[in-house]
N, C-alpha and C positions, 0 to 999 in steps of 0.2 A: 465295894465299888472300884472300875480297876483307874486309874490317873486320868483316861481320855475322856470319860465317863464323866469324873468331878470337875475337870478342867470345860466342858460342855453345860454340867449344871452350875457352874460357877459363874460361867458368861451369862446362861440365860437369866441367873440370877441379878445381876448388874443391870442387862436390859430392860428388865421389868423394872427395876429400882426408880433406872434413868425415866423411863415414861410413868412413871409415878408423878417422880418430880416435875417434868415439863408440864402434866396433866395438873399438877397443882398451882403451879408460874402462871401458866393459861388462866384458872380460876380466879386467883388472887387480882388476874389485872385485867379480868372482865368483869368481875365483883364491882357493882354499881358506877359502869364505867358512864353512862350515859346521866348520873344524879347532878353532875356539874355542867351547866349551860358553857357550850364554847365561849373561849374567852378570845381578845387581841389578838395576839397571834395566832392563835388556830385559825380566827378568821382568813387571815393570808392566805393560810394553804385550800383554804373551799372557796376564796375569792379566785384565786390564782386560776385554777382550771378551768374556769369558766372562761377563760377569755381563749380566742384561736392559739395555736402553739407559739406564731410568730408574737403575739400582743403578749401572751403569755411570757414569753424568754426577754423581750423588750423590759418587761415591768419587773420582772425577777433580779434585769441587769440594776434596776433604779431603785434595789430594796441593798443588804449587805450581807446575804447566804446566797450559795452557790443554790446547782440548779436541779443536782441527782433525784432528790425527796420529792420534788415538785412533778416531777417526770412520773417516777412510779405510782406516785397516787394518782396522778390524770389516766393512767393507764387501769390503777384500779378500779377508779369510778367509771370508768368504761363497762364493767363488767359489774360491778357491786352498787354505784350508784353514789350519792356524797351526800346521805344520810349520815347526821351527829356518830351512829354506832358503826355505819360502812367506813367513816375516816377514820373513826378512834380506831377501828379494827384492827386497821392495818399497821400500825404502832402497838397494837397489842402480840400480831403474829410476830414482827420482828423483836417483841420481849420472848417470844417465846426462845423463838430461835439462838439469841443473844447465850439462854440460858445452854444451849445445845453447844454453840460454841463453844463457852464456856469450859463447859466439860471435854471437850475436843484439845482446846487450849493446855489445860491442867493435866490430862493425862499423856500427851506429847512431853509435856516442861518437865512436870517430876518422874520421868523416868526412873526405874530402880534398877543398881548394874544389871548388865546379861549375866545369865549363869554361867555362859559360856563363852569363849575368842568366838567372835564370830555371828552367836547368834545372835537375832532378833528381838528388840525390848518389846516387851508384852505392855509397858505405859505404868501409871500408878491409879487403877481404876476408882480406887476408895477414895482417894484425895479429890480426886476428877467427881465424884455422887457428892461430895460436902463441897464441895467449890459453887456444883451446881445448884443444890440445895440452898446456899445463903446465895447465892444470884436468886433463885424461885423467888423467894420471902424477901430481901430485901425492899425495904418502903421504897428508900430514894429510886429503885429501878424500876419501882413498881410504879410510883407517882409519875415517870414520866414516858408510862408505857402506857398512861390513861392519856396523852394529848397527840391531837394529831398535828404533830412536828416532825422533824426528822431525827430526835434524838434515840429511839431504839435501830432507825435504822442503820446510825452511826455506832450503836455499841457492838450489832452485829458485824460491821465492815471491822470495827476494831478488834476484834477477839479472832474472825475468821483469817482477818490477815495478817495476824501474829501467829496463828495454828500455821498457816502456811509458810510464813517464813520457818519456820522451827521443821516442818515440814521439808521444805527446799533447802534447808541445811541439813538435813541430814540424807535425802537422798540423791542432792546436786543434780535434779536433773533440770533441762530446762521448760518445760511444760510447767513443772511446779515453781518456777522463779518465772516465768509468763503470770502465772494464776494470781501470784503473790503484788507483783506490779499492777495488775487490775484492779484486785481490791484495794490497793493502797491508792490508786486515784480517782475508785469509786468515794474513798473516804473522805479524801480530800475536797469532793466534788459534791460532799454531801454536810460538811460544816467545817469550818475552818478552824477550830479545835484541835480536830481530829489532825491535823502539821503535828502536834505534841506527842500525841502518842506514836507516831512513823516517826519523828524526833527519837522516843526513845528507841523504837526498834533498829532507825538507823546506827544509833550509838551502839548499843548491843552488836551487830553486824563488824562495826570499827572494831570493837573491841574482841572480837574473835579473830579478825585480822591482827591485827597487833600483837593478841598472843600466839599466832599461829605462824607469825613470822610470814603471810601469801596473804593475797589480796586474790578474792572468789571475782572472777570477772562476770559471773553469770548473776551474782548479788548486782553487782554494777549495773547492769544492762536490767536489773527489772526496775533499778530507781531511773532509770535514763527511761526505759518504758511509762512507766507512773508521768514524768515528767513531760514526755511527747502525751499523752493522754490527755495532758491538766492544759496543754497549748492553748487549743483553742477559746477556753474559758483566762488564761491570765492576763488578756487588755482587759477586759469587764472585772476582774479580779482586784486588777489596780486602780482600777476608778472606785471601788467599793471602799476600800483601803484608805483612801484618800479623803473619800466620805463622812465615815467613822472618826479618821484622827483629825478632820474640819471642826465635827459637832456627834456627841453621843451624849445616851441619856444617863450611861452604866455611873454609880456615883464610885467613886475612888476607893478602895480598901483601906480598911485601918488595922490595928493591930488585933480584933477578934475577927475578921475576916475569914482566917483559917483555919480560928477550932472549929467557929461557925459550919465553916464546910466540909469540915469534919464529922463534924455531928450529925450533919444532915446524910452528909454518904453513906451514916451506917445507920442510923433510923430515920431517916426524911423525916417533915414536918420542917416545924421551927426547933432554934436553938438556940434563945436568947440571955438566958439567965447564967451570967458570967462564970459562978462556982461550976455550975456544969460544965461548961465549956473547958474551964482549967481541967475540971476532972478528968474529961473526954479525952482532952490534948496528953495529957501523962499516960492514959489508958493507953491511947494510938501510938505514942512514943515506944512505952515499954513493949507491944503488940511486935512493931517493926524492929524491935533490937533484938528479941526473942527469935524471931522467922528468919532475919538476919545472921544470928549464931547459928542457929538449926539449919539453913540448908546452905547447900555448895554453890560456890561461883561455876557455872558465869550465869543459872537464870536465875538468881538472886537478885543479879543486875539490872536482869529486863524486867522482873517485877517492879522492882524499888522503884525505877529512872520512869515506868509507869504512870508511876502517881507522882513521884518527886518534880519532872523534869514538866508537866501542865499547873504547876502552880509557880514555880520557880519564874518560868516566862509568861505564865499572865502577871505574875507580883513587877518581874522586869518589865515589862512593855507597858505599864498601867501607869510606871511613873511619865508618860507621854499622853497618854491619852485612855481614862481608865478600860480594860475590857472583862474586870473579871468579874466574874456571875455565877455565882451556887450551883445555878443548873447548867454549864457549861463543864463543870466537873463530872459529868454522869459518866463520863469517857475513862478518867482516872479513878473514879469510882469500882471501874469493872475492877481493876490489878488489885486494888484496898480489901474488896470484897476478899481475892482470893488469897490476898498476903494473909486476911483475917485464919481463913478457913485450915492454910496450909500452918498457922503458928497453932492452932487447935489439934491439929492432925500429929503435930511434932511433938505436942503433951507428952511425956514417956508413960505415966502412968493413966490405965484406960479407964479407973473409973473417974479419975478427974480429967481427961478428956471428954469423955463422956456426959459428964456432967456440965462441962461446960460450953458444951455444943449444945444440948439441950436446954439449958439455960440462955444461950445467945437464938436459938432459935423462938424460944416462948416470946422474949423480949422483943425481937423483930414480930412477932407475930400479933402480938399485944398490939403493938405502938402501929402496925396499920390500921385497927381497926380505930385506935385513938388518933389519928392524923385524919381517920372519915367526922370522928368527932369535932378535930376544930374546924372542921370545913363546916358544921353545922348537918352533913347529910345523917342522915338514918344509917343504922349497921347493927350488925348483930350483936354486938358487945356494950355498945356504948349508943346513947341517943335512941334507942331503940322503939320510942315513941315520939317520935320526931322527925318529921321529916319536910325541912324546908324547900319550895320550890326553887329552882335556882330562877336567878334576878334578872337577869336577858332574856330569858325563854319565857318568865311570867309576864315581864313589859310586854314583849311583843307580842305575846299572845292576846292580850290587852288590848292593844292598839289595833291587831290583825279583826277580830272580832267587832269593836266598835266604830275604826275607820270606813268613813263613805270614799266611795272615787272621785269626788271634788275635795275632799277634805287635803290639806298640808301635813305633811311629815317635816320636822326640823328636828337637829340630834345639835346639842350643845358643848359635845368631845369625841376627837377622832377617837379616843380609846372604847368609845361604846357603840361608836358609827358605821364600823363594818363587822360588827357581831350584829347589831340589827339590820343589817343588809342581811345578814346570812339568813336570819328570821323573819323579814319581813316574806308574808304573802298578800301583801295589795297591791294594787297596781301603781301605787302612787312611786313614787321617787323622792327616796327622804336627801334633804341635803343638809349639809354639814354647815352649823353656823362659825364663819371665822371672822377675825377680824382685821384677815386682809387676804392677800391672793394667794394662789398655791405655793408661788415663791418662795414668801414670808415667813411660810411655815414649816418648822423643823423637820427633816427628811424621817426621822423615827417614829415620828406622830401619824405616818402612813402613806405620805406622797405618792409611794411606788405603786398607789392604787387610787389615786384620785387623781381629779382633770377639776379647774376653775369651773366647771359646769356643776359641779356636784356641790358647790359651794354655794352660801347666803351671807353677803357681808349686812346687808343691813333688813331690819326686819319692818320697816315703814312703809316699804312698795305694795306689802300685802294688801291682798283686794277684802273691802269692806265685806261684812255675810260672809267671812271663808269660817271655816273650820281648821284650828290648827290643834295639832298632837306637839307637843316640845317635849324630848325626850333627853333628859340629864343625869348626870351621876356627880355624886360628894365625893368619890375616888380619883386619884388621879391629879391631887390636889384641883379637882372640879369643882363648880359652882355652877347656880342657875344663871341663865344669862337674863339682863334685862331685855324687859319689853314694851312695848309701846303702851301709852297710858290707856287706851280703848281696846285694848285687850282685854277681857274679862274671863275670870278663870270659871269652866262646869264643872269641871270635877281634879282632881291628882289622888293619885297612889305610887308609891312606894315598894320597891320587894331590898330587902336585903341581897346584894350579891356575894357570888362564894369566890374564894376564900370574905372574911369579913375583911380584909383592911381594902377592897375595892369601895368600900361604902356602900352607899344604899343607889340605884336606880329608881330615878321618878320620872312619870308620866304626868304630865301636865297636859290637861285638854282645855283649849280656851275658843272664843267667840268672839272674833274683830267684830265691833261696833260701827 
């Protein structure tokens, strides 16, 4: 076979490898994507579009995420519709993508020298198929490519516009430092996280300056671009901001905070049991001192500062007011992913790289199927005769069925109040029992979607002969609310909601006297 020939079946061979794996990423996080009833926040994003663009960017200004995610889903469901599987979808094709980056990203980074002054790197394609690979299979990417939020659409902004910067640095042109500005204030514009990781890339940037002894003025001008892009959104940016450090729910990190989120980066689920955690944390220590020795400055640096530099300033900023969250890490999670892949790849010897690849992939593979288990859903491995209804979608189905159109809807906690908004198909209007005015009520409990209309301070005005539904949750530290003594109960059930630590969901149907 003569060089053009193998160098031909070589590529085709990578290609097909690569839609292997996206064909598998796809699978793994369409895999029983619709068995979990929308929860809290997803509700947001199917609330959100329903209202005009103008109500819509109003209510977005009065929640604390920007407004990117919010925009392409309303354009999706234009087209697709905002069915549970049409949102989750779209969170599903950006995991896919994420994983496409991915591999874009790694085989840009680990360049292997040119053979030659002058010519052209061919990338590191093998490092770039196992980077993509454990992005595929990873849980924690997985678990949040099953909700319809904005967080796949933030890992792809983040992976594509670190391909591009590395991109625009190497071929300085300005189109590609134009492309690279976009996506940086797409990401900005789509969770304010995603500041951490252009955090790191800006640092990286500095730091080619500095050894480079020049400062790239076309690098300049796409952060000054990013910046005129983010304008128009930073008044509403800094009322958000303001918001948050008033009154937030996130509770404070303590010192397992971080194997915790460790753990969860590289098998989702939970990670509660301390030895583990120690374990985990010495694993990822030595992991990163390994990949560390093994490859050369300077994208050591933008890997490391990756993952290092979004926990570093949520631990700094959280002594003010706390904001760090497990699954605000999905961002740094992407660089951990591929630090993992690329200290595997540096093994010197193949069959204990080998083996330990396939071992790290079984283990990721295992533990999806065991993270469907503690949700309680049915899966091929585990719970396989089992399969609980999720607990919002059985209430309301419940309710949807047995509700007449004189009958009362009343929901006992915001946290359940606009998931059954999203399920409710009766004509009634459920309102939300509080026990005072919109005001009063903490801006995270859901304001930026509710009006004093939508509210029930006291439940005595009700008309005798009504028919009331009260709809409650044990989660959430909830409770049933009291009710008037001539209330008389016909019937309550129960469903278990998913995950289990939301508690159980009950339906209470009663009969004013």
């Amino acid at each position: 076979m003569s060089k053009s020939k193998e160098i031909i079946t070589r590529d085709n061979s990578g290609i097909f490898k690569l839609l292997g794996i996206l064909i598998l990423g796809g699978l793994l996080r369409f895999y029983n994507n619709t068995a979990v009833a929308l929860w809290h926040d997803e509700a947001f994003s199917a609330l959100y579009i329903k209202y005009s663009w103008s109500e819509m960017m109003h209510r977005i200004g009065l929640d604390v995420h920007p407004p990117l995610y919010y925009w392409v889903l309303r354009l999706w469901s234009y087209v697709f519709g905002d069915g549970l599987l049409s949102l989750r979808f779209l969170s599903i094709l950006f995991g896919v993508l994420t994983i496409y980056a991915g591999y874009l990203f790694v085989k840009k980074a680990f360049n292997p020298p040119a053979p030659q002054a002058g010519a052209l790197r061919a990338g590191n394609p093998k490092l770039a198929l196992i980077a993509a690979f454990f992005l595929a299979i990873n849980p924690f990417q997985i678990q949040y490519s099953l909700e319809a939020r904005m967080y796949t659409l933030g890992t792809f902004l983040v992976l594509i516009s670190t391909w591009l910067l590395l991109k625009a640095l190497e071929d300085n042109k300005y189109s590609t430092w134009a492309w690279y500005g976009v996506a940086t204030a797409a990401g900005l514009l789509t969770h304010y996280y995603i500041v951490f990781s252009i955090m790191a890339q800006g640092l990286y940037v500095l730091y080619l300056f500095i050894r480079n002894r020049k400062i790239n003025y076309k690098a300049v001008g796409s952060y000054i671009l990013a910046a005129i892009l983010f304008l128009p959104w930073l008044p509403t940016f800094l009322i958000q901001i303001k918001r948050v450090t008033s009154a937030f729910w996130i509770p404070e990190p303590d010192r397992w905070s971080v194997p915790s989120t460790i753990f969860k980066m590289i098998f989702g689920g939970q990670g509660n049991d301390h030895l583990t955690l120690i374990v985990i944390l010495i694993v990822a220590i030595f992991v990163i001192y390994y990949f560390f020795k093994e490859t050369k400055p300077p994208i050591r640096w933008l890997i490391i500062s990756g993952v290092a530099i979004p926990f570093l300033a949520a631990i700094l900023l959280s002594f003010k007011q706390a904001i760090y969250l497990d699954r605000y890490f999905v961002f740094a999670s992407l660089f951990f992913t591929i630090l993992i892949a690329a200290a595997l790849f540096y093994v010197p010897k193949y069959t204990t790289r080998r083996t330990l690849t396939i071992v790290f992939a079984l283990i990721s593979l295992i533990l999806f199927f065991k993270n469907w288990q503690d949700l309680g859903v049915k899966n091929l491995i585990f719970n396989r005769q089992v399969n609980y209804k999720p607990g919002m979608a059985a209430a309301a189905e419940f309710i949807n069925d047995g509700a007449q159109s004189t009958d009362k809807i009343y929901v006992g906690s915001s946290f359940i109040y606009f998931t059954f908004k999203y399920y409710n198909q009766t004509e009634i209007r459920p309102l939300l029992y509080s026990s005072g005015s919109l005001e009063t009520i903490p801006h995270f409990s859901g304001t930026a979607i509710l009006t004093n209309d939508d509210l029930i301070l006291d439940f005595k005005p009700t008309e005798k002969n009504s028919n009331v539904w009260l709809l409650w949750t044990t989660g959430f530290s909830g409770s049933k609310p009291n009710v008037p003594g001539n209330w008389s109960i016909v019937t309550e059930k129960q469903w278990t909601d998913t995950p289990g630590f939301k508690g159980e969901i009950i339906v209470t149907e009663y009969r004013v006297d």
